[in-house]
C-alpha positions as CSV (number, residue, x, y, z in Angstrom):
1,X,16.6,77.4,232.2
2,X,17.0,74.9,234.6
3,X,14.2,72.7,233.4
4,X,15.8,73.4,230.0
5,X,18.8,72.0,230.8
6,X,17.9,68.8,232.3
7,X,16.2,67.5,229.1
8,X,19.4,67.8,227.5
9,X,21.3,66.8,230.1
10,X,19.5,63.9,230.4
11,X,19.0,63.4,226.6
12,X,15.0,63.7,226.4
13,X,15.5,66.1,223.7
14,X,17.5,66.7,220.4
15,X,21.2,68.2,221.6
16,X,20.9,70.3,218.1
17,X,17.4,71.8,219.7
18,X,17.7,75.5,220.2
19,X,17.7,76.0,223.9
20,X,14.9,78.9,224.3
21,X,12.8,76.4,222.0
22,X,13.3,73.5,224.3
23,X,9.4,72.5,225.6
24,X,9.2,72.3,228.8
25,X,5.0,72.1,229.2
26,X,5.0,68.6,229.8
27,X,6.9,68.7,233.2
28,X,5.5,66.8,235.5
29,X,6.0,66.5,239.4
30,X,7.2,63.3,239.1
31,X,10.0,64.4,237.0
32,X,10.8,67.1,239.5
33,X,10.9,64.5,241.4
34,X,13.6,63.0,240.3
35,X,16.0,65.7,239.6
36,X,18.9,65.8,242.1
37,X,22.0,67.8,243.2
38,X,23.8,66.5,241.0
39,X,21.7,67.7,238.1
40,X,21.4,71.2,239.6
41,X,25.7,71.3,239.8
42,X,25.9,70.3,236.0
43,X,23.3,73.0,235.2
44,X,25.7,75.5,236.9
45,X,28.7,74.5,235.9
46,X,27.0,74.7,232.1
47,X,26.5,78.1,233.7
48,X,30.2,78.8,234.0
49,X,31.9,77.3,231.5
50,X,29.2,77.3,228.7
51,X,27.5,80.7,229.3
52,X,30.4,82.3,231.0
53,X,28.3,83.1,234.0
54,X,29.9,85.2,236.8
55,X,29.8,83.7,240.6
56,X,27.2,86.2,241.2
57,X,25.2,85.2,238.3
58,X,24.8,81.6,239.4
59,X,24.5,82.5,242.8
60,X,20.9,83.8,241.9
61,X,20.2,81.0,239.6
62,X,20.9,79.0,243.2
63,X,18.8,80.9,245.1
64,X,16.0,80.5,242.5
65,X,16.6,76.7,242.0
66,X,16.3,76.4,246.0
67,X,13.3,78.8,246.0
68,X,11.4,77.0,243.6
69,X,11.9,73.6,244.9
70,X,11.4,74.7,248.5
71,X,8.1,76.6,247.4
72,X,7.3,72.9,246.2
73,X,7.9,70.9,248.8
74,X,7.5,73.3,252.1
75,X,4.7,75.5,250.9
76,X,3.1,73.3,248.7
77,X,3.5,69.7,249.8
78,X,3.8,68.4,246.1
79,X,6.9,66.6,245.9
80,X,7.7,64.3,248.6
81,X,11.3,65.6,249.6
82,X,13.7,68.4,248.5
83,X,16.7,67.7,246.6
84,X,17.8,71.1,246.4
85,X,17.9,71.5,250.0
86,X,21.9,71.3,250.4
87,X,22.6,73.4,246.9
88,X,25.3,75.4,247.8
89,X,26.2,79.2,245.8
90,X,29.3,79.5,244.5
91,X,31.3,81.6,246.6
92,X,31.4,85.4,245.7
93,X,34.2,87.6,245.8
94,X,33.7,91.2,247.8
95,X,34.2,93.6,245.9
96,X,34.9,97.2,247.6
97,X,33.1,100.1,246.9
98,X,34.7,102.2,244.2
99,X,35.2,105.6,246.0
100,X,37.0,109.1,245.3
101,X,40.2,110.0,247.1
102,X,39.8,113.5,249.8
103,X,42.0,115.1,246.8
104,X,39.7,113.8,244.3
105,X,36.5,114.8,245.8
106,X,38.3,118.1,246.5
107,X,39.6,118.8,243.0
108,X,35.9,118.0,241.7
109,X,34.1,120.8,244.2
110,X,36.8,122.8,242.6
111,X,35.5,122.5,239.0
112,X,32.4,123.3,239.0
113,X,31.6,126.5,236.7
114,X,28.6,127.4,234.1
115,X,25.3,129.6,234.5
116,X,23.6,127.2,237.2
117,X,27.3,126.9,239.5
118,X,25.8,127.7,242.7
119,X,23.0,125.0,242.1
120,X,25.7,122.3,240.5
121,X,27.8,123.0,243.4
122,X,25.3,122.3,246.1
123,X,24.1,119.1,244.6
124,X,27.5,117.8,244.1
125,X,28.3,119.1,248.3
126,X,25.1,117.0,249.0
127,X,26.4,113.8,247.8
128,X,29.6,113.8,249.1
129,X,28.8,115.2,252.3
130,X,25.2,113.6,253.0
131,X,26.0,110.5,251.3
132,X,22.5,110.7,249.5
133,X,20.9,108.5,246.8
134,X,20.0,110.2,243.2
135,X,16.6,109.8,243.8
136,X,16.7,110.9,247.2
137,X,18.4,114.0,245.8
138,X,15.9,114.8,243.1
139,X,13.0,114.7,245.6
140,X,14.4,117.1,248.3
141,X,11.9,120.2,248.5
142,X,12.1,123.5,249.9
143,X,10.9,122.7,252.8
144,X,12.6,120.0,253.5
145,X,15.8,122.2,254.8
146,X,15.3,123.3,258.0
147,X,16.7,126.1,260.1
148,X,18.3,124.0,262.7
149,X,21.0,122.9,260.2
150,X,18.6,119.7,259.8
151,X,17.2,118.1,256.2
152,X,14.5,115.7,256.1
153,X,15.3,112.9,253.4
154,X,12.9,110.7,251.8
155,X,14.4,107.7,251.1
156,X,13.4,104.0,249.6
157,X,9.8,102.7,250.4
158,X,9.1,106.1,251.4
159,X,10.9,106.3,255.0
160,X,11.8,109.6,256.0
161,X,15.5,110.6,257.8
162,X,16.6,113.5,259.2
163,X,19.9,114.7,257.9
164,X,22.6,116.9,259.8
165,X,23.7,119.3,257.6
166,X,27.9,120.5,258.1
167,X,28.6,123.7,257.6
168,X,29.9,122.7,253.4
169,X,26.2,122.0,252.9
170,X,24.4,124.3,254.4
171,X,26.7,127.1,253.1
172,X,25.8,125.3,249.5
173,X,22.3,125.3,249.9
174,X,22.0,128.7,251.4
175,X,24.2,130.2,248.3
176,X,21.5,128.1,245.8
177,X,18.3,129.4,247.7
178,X,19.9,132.9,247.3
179,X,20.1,132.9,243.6
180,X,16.9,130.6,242.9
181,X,14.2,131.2,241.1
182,X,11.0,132.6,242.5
183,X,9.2,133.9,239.8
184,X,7.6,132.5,236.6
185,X,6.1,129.5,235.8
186,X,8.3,127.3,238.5
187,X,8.1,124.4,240.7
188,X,7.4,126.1,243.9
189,X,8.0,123.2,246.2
190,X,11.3,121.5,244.6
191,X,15.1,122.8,245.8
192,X,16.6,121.9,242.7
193,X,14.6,122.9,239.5
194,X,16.1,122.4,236.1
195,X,16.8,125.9,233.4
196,X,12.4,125.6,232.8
197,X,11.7,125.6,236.0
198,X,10.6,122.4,236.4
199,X,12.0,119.8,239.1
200,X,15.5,118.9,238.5
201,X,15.5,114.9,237.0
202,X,17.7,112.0,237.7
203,X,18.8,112.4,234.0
204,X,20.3,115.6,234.4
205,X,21.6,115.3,237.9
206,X,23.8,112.5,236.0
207,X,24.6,114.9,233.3
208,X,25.8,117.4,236.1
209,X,27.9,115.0,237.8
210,X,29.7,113.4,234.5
211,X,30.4,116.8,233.0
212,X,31.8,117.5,236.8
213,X,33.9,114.5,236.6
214,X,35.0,115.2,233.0
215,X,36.2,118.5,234.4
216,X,38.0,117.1,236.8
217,X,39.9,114.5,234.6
218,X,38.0,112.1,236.6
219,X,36.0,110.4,233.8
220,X,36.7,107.0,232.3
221,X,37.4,106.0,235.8
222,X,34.5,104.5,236.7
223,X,33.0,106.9,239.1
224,X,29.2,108.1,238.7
225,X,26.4,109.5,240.6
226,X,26.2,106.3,243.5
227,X,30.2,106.7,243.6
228,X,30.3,109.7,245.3
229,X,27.6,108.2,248.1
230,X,30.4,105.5,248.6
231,X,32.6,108.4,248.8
232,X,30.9,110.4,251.4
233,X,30.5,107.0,253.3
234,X,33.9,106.0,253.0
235,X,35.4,109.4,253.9
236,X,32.5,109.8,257.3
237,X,33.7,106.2,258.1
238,X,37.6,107.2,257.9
239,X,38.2,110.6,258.6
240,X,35.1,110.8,261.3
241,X,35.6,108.1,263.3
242,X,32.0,107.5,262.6
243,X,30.0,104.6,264.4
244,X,29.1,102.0,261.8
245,X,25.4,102.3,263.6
246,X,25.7,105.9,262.8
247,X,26.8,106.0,259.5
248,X,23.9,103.6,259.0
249,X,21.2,105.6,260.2
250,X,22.6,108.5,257.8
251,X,23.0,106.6,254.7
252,X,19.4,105.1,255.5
253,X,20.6,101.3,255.2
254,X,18.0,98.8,256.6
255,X,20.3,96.8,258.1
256,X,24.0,97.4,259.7
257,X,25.2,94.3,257.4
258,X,24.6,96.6,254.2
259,X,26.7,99.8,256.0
260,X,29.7,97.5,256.7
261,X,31.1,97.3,252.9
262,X,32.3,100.9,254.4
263,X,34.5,99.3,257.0
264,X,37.3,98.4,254.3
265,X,40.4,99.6,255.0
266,X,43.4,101.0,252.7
267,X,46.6,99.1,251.7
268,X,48.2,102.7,253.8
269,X,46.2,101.8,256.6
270,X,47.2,98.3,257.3
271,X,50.9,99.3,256.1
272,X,51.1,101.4,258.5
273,X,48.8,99.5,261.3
274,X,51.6,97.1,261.2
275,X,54.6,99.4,261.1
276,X,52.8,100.9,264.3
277,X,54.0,97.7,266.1
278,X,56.3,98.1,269.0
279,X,58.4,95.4,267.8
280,X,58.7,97.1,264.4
281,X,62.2,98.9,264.5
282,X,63.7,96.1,267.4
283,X,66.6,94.5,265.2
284,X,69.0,91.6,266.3
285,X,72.5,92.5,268.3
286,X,74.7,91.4,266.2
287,X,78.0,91.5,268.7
288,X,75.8,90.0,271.4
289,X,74.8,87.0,268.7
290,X,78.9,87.1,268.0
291,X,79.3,86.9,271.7
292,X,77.1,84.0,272.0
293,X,78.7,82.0,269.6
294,X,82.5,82.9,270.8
295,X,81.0,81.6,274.4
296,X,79.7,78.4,273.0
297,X,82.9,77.7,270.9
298,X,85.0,78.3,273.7
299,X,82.8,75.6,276.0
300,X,83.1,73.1,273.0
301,X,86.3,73.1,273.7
302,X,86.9,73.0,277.2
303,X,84.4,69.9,276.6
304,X,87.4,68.7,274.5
């Protein structure tokens, strides 16, 4: 796109050209070469005002501009400097996790009903008291709940975590494992198998936790299935006085830098953080101001 854009830009092509027919096979290094910052702002400001691009959006069309040319030049040795090397991103806004309230997550436990309720109602208890990923959910087995109120969870690129289980969840699971399935053609080793017997999938785990929220009068609100693992987060973080190390190790976050969007704190909380102030309810003395003032007036004029 960026290639693209710099033969218009520079007019080597016909404006009227349609841009994902614009040529670019005769690129050479030299004209790599030549391209500077300047070039790569107009590309992103095109970006913004002629694509409508979000900040995020151009901030990876950065990242890959910068890539590229440093792939070129530091990898590669093909071009003889890198113009790209001070291309700054477009600042991006932090957006907060969207999360349900205590009451929210509370009314939500509260709905769940239907022929598979004690199986519904421990997957939902898992995400909002484990803080667990779909897939993570999908893949728990059997086995993988242990009698010492433990669960091992198998989470991206295959790591495994162990996983405390409160006494919500393993009261859930227990209640699930009562009423399970054992016989027939089952999946032996799964913990949640769907009405065939057949491991539970991500698709209806979604279904589960929609028709949950629909319940609820939650839908349309833009919660889903990762919401409620920013909820158990969020609610660990504020109610639990949780170490942010902690709640990473739980969540299974690589680094502490992804745990800390959980750190964000209510408009309530900093309301009342400042009305916690010991100088909040000291007020002015209006008679000693008065005072003051008589004083002085009365000095003015034994000045006189």
């Amino acid at each position: 796109m960026f290639l693209r854009f710099t033969y218009i830009y520079k007019g080597s092509v016909d404006k009227k050209t349609p841009f994902d027919q614009i040529d670019i096979s005769s690129v050479t290094l030299d004209y790599i070469s030549s391209l500077t910052l300047d070039d790569a702002y107009a590309f992103l400001g095109y970006c913004k005002n002629t694509l409508g691009n979000s900040a995020r959006s151009r901030a990876r069309r950065t990242v890959s501009i910068r890539r590229f040319f440093d792939f070129l030049y530091g990898k590669k040795k093909l071009i003889p400097a890198n113009p790209m090397d001070e291309l700054d991103s477009p600042k991006l806004e932090k957006n907060l996790p969207k999360f349900l309230t205590l009451d929210q997550s509370v009314t939500l436990l509260d709905c769940v009903d239907g022929k598979f309720k004690e199986r519904d109602y421990a997957i939902l208890v898992l995400f909002l008291n484990c803080g667990m990923r779909l897939s993570e959910l999908v893949g728990l087995d059997v086995n993988d709940i242990h009698s010492d109120d433990t669960m091992t969870v198998t989470g991206k690129g295959s790591k495994q975590r162990t996983v405390y289980l409160n006494a919500a969840s393993k009261n859930a699971v227990e209640a699930w494992l009562l009423v399970r399935p054992r016989d027939g053609n089952i999946d032996k080793n799964a913990l949640f198998i769907s009405a065939r017997g057949n491991r539970i999938s991500p698709k209806s785990v979604q279904h589960i936790v929609y028709s949950a929220l629909d319940k609820a009068g939650l839908s349309g609100k833009g919660f889903s299935v990762h919401k409620l693992r920013h909820t158990a987060a969020t609610l660990m973080y504020r109610y639990g006085n949780v170490d942010i190390l902690a709640l990473k190790e739980i969540l299974g976050h690589e680094n502490v830098g992804t745990t800390q969007i959980y750190t964000h704190i209510s408009n309530d909380q900093l309301r009342s953080a400042v009305d916690s102030n010991p100088l909040a309810k000291v007020t002015p003395d209006k008679n000693k101001n008065k005072n003051k003032n008589d004083d002085s007036d009365q000095n003015d004029h034994d000045d006189l």
